[in-house]
C-alpha positions as CSV (number, residue, x, y, z in Angstrom):
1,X,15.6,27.3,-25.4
2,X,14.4,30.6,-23.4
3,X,12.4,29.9,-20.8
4,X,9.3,31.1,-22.6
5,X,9.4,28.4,-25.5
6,X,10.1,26.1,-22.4
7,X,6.8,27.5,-21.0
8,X,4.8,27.4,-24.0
9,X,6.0,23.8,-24.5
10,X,4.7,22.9,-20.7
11,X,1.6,24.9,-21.8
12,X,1.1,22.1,-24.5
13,X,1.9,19.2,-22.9
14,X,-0.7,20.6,-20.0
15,X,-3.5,20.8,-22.5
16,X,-3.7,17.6,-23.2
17,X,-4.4,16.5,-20.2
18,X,-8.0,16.3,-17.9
19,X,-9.3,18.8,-16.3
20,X,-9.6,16.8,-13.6
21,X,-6.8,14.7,-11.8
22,X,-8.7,13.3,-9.1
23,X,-5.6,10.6,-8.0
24,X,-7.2,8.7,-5.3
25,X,-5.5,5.4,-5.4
26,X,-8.3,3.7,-3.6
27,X,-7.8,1.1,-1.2
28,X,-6.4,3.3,0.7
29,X,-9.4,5.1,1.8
30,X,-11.0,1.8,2.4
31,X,-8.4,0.6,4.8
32,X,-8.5,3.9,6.6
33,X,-11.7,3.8,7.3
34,X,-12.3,0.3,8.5
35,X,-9.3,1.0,10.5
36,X,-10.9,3.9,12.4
37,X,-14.5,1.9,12.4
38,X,-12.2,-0.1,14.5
39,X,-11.6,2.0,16.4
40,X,-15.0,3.0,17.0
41,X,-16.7,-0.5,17.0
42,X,-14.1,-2.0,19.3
43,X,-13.3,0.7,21.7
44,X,-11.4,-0.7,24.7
45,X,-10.2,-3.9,22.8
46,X,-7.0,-3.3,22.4
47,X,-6.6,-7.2,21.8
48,X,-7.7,-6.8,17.6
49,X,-5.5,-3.7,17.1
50,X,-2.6,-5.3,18.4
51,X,-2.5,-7.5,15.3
52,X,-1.1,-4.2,13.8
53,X,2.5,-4.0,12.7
54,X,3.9,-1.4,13.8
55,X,7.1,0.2,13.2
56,X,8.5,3.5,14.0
57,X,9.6,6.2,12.2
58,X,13.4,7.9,13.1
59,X,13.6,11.1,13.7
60,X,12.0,12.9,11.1
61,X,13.1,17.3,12.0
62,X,10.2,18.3,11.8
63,X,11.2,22.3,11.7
64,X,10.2,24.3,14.8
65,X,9.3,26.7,12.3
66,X,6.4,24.1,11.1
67,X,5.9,23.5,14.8
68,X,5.0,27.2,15.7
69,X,3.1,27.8,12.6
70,X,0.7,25.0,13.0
71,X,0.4,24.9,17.1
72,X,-3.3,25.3,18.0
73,X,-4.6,25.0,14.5
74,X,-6.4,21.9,15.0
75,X,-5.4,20.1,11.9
76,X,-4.3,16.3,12.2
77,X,-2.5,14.9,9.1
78,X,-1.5,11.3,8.9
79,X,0.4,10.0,5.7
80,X,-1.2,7.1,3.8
81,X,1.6,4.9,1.3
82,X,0.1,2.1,-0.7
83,X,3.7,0.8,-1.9
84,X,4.5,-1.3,-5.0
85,X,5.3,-4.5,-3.1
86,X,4.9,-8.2,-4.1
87,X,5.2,-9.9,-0.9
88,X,4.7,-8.8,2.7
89,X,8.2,-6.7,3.1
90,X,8.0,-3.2,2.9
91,X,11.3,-1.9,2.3
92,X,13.3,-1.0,-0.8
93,X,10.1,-0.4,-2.6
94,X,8.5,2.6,-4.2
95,X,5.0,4.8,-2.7
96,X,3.1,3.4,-6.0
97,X,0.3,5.7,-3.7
98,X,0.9,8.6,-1.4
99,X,-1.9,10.8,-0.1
100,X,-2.5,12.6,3.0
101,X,-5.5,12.2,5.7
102,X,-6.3,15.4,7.4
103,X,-8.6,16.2,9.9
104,X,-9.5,19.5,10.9
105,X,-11.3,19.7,14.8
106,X,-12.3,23.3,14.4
107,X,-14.7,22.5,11.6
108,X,-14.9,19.0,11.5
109,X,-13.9,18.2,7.9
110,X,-11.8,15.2,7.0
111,X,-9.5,15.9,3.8
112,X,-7.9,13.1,1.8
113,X,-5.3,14.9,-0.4
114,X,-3.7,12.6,-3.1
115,X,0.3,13.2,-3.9
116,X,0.8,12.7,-7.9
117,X,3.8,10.1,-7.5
118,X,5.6,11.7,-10.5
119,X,5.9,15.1,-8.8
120,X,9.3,17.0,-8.7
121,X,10.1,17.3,-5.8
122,X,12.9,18.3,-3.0
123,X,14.0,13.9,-1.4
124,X,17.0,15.0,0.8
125,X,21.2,16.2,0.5
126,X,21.6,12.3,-1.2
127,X,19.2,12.4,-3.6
128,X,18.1,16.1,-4.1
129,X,15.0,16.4,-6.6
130,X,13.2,13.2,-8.2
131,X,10.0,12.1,-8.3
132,X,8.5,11.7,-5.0
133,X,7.3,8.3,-5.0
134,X,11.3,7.5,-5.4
135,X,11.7,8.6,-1.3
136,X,9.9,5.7,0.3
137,X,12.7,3.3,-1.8
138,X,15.4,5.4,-0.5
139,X,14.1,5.8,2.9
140,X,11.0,3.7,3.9
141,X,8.2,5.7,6.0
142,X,10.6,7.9,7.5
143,X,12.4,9.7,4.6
144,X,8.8,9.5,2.0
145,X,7.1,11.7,5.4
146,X,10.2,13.7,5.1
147,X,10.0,14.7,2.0
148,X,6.1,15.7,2.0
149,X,6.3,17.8,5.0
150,X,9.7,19.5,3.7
151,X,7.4,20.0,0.1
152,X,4.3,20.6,1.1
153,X,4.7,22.4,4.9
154,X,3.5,19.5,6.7
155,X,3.9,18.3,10.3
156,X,2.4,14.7,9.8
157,X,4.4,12.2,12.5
158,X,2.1,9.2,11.7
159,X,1.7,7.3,9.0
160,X,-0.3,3.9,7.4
161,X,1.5,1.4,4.8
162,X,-0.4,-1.2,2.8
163,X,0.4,-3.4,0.0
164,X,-1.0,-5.1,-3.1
165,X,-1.0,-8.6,-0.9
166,X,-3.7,-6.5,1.6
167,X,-5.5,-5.0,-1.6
168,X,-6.1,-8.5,-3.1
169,X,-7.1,-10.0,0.1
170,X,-9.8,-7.6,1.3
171,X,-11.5,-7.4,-2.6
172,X,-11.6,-11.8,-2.3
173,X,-13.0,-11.7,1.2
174,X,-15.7,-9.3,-0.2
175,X,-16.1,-12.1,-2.9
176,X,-15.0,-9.6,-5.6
177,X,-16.0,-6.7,-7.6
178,X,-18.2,-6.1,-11.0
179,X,-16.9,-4.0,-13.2
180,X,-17.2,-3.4,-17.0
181,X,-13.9,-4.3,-19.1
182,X,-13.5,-2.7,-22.1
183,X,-12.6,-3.8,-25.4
184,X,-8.6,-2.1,-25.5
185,X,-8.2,-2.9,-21.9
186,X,-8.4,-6.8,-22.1
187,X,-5.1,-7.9,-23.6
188,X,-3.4,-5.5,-20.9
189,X,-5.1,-6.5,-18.1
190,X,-4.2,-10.3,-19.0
191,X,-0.6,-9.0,-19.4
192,X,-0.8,-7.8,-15.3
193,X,-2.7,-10.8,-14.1
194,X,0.2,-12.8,-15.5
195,X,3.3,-10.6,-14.5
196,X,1.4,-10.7,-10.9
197,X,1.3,-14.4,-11.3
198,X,5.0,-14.8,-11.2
199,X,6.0,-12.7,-9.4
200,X,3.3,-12.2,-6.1
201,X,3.0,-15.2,-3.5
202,X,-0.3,-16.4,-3.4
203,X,-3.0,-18.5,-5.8
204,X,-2.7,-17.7,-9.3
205,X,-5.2,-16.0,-10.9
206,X,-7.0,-17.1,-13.8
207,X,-6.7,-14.9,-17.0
208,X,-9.7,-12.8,-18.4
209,X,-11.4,-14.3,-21.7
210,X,-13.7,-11.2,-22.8
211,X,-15.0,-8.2,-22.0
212,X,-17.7,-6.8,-20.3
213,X,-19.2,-6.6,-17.0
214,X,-17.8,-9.3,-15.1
215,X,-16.8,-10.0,-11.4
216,X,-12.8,-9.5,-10.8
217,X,-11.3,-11.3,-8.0
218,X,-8.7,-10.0,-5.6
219,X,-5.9,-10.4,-8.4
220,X,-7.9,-9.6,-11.4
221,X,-8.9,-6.3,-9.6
222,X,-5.7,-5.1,-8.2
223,X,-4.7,-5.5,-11.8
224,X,-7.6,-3.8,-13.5
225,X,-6.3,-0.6,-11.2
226,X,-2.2,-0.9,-12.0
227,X,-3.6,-0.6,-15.7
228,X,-2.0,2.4,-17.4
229,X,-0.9,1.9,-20.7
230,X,-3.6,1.7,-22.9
231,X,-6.1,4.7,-22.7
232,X,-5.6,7.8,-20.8
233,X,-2.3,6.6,-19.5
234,X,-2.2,7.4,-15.6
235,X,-5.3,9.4,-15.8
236,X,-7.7,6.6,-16.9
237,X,-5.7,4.3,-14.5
238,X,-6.9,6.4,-11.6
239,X,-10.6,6.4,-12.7
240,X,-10.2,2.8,-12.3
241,X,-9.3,2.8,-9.0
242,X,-11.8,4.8,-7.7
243,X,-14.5,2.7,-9.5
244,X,-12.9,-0.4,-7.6
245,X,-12.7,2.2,-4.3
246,X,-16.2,2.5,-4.9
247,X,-17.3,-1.3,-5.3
248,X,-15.3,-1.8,-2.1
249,X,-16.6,0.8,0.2
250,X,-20.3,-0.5,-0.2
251,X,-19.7,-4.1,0.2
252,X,-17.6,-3.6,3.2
253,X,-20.2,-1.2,4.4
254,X,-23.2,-3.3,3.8
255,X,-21.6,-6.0,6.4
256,X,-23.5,-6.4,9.7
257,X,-20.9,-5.5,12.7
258,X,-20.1,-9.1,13.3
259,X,-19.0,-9.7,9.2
260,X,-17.1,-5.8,9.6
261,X,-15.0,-6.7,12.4
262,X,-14.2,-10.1,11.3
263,X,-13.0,-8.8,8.2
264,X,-11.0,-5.9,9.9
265,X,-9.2,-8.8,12.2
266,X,-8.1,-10.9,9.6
267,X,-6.7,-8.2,7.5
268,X,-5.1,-5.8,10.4
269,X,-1.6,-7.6,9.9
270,X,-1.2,-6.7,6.2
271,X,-0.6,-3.0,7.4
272,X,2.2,-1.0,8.6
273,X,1.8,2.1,10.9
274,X,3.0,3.9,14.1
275,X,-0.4,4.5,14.7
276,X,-1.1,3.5,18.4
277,X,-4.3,1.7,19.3
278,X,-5.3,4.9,21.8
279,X,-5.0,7.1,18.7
280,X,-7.3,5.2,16.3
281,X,-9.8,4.8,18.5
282,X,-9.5,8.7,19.2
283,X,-9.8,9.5,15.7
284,X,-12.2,7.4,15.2
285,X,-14.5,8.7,18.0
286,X,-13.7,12.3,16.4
287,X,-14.8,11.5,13.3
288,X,-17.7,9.6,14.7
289,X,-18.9,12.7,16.8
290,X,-18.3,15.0,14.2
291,X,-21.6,14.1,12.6
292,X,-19.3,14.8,9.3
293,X,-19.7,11.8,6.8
294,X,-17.9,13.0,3.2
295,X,-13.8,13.5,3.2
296,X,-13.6,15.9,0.5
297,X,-11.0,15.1,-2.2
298,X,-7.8,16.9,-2.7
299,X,-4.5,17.0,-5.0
300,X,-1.0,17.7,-4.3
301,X,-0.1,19.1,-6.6
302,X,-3.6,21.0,-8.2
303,X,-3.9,20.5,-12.1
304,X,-4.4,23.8,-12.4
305,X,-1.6,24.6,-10.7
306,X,1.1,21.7,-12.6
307,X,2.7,21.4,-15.6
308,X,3.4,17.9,-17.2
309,X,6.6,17.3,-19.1
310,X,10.1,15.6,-19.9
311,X,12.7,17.5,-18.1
312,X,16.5,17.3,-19.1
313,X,16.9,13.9,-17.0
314,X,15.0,12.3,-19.6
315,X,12.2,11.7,-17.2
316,X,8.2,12.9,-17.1
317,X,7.7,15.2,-14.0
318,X,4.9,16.6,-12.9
319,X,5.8,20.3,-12.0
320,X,4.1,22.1,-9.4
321,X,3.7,25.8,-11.2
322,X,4.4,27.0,-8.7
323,X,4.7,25.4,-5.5
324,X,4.2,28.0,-3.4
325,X,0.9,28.7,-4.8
326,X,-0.2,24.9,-4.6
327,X,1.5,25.1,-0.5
328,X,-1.2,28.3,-0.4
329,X,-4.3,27.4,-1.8
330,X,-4.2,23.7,0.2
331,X,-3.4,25.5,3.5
332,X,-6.0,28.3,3.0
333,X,-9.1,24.8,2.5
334,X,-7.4,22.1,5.0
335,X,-6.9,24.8,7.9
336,X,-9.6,27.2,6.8
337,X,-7.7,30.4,6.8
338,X,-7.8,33.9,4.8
339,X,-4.3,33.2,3.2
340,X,-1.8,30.8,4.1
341,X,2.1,32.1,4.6
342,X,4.5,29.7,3.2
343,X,7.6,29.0,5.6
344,X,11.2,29.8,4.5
345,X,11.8,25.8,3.6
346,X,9.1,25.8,1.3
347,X,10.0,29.1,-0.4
348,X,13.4,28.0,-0.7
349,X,12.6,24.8,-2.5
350,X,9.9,26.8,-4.5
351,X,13.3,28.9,-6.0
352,X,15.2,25.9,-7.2
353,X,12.0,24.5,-8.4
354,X,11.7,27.7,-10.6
355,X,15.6,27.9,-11.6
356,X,15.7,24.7,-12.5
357,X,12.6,24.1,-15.2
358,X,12.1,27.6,-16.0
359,X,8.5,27.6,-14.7
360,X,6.6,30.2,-12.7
C-alpha cells in the first residue's frame, strides 16, 4: 500500500471520531488539588503530609539539551499516573491515566495536559515504540516519566500515583455521586461492578437494577468511568469521567476546612509521589497567590493533530501527525512563546515515527 492510500485510510478512520478528545481521566485532578489545598491549609504541618508514600524515582537523563532549553522559563511540570491497579501495589501495572500538571510563574496559568494512553510512542532500547501507557508496566514511575519527556520535550522530575482503591474511597467518603445511567450502559456497567468484585479487596458492591439518575457509590462509580465498550468507545468513556470529576470537585469543595482536611488525611496514604512536603506547600501557596482559579485543559497528542488506526502489529495506535508539530503547538501555549524549537531527541523520534506509518 503507498503511503498515500495509507494516509487516506488514517484520514477515514480520523473522521469518525469527535472533534473533541478532551481525556481528562478525572480523579486525578481532584487529588491534585486537595493535595496542594494541603498544602495551603496546613502549611507548617508536616505531620499530615508525611502519611504520603513516597518513592523515588532512578535516574531518569534528563538531556542537558532539555536542561538549557528550559532554564529560566518558569514552567513547572509534574507527571500525574492513575494506574490500573486492584490492590495497593503499584508495580507491574499499566498508566490506565497519564497527564501532565504544568504551572507556568511568568503568567500564572496552571495547564493539565492529558496523554491519550494508546499513543505511539518512543518506551526505551528494550521495548522501542508501543503504546505509552505500556512504560509504567515496564518501568514504574521512572521509565513512564522517561518516556514522556523523551516524546514530548519534557523536563518533569516529580511525579503523583493513584489507584482505583484511592478513587473508590474518596467518591464513598463524599457519600457518592448522582449520575444518569443510560439504557445501553446498564448491562456493562453491572459486567465492571462484578469483575471489580472479584478481583479488588474491599466490600463488594451491589449491582445496578435500572437506569436513570441514581447515586453510585465508590465501586459503582469507578466503574461507570472504566466503561468503554458500549457507546463512543474510549471517547464516551472519558465524558464519563469528567461528569464523575465534576460531581467530586464540588462535594469536596463544598466541605468546611475541618471535613476538607479530614478527608485529605485519611486518603494521603493511597498515593504515591516524590513530591516533598516543602514542595506542595510551595505550589500550593503559588497557586494560591496567583489569584488564577481555572487549569485550562490540554491533549497530548491534539486531535487535530493524530490519526487513529491499526498499525501492522495488529494494534490501535493513536499517531501523533506529526509529533513535532503536537511538541510545537503545546510548547508555544504552556511556555507562552512565539514558536517553540523542537530538540534533536524529539526530531529524531518524529523521523521514525514518520518512516514507520507513513504519516506526515
Amino acid at each position: 500500500m503507498s503511503k498515500e492510500s495509507k494516509r487516506l485510510n488514517q484520514m477515514t478512520t480520523n473522521q469518525k471520531k469527535p472533534k473533541k478528545y478532551g481525556c481528562l481521566k478525572g480523579f486525578l485532578i481532584v487529588i491534585l488539588v486537595l493535595l496542594i489545598l494541603g498544602g495551603i491549609v496546613y502549611g507548617a504541618a508536616h505531620t499530615m503530609l508525611s502519611r504520603l508514600d513516597r518513592e523515588e524515582l532512578e535516574e531518569l537523563n534528563v538531556s542537558q539539551e532539555i536542561l538549557d532549553l528550559k532554564k529560566g522559563m518558569g514552567v513547572m511540570n509534574i507527571a500525574l499516573f492513575g494506574v490500573d491497579s486492584r490492590d495497593d501495589a503499584y508495580t507491574n501495572t499499566r498508566s490506565d491515566a497519564m497527564m501532565v500538571f504544568s504551572f507556568n510563574s511568568k503568567t500564572n496559568q496552571a495547564y493539565l495536559t492529558s496523554v491519550v494512553r494508546d499513543t505511539f510512542a518512543y518506551i526505551n532500547e528494550d521495548h522501542g515504540f508501543e503504546k505509552i501507557n505500556h512504560a509504567y508496566a515496564y518501568g514504574g514511575p521512572t521509565l513512564a516519566v522517561q518516556a514522556i519527556n523523551e516524546n514530548f520535550d519534557l523536563d518533569i522530575q516529580k511525579y503523583v500515583t493513584v489507584n482505583f482503591n484511592a478513587v473508590e474511597f474518596i467518591i464513598n467518603r463524599l457519600g457518592g455521586v448522582e449520575v444518569d445511567v443510560q439504557d445501553y450502559e446498564l448491562q456493562e456497567l453491572n459486567r465492571v461492578i462484578n469483575e471489580m468484585n472479584h478481583e479488588v479487596s474491599g466490600e463488594e458492591a451491589d449491582l445496578l437494577e435500572g437506569t436513570g439518575v441514581q447515586t453510585l457509590n465508590g465501586r459503582q462509580a469507578v466503574a461507570y468511568m472504566r466503561i468503554r465498550k458500549v457507546g463512543n468507545g474510549d471517547y464516551e468513556r472519558m465524558e464519563r469521567q469528567r461528569r464523575v470529576i465534576t460531581l467530586v470537585a464540588q462535594k469536596a469543595f463544598s466541605y468546611n476546612k475541618v471535613k476538607l482536611l479530614g478527608l485529605m488525611h485519611d486518603f494521603l496514604p493511597y498515593i504515591q509521589t516524590n513530591l516533598t512536603t516543602n514542595e506542595i506547600i510551595s505550589l500550593g501557596t503559588q497557586l494560591l497567590l496567583s489569584g488564577e482559579r481555572e487549569i485550562e485543559q490540554l491533549q497530548f497528542p491534539q486531535t487535530e493533530l493524530s490519526y487513529g488506526s491499526i498499525l501492522n502489529d495488529g494494534l490501535y495506535y493513536l499517531v501523533p501527525v506529526t509529533l513535532e508539530d503536537n511538541v510545537v503547538e503545546w510548547h508555544t501555549k504552556v511556555y507562552g512563546i512565539d514558536r517553540y524549537t523542537p530538540t534533536s531527541g524529539v526530531l529524531n523520534i518524529n523521523e521514525k515515527i514518520i518512516n514507520y506509518t507513513g504519516l506526515y
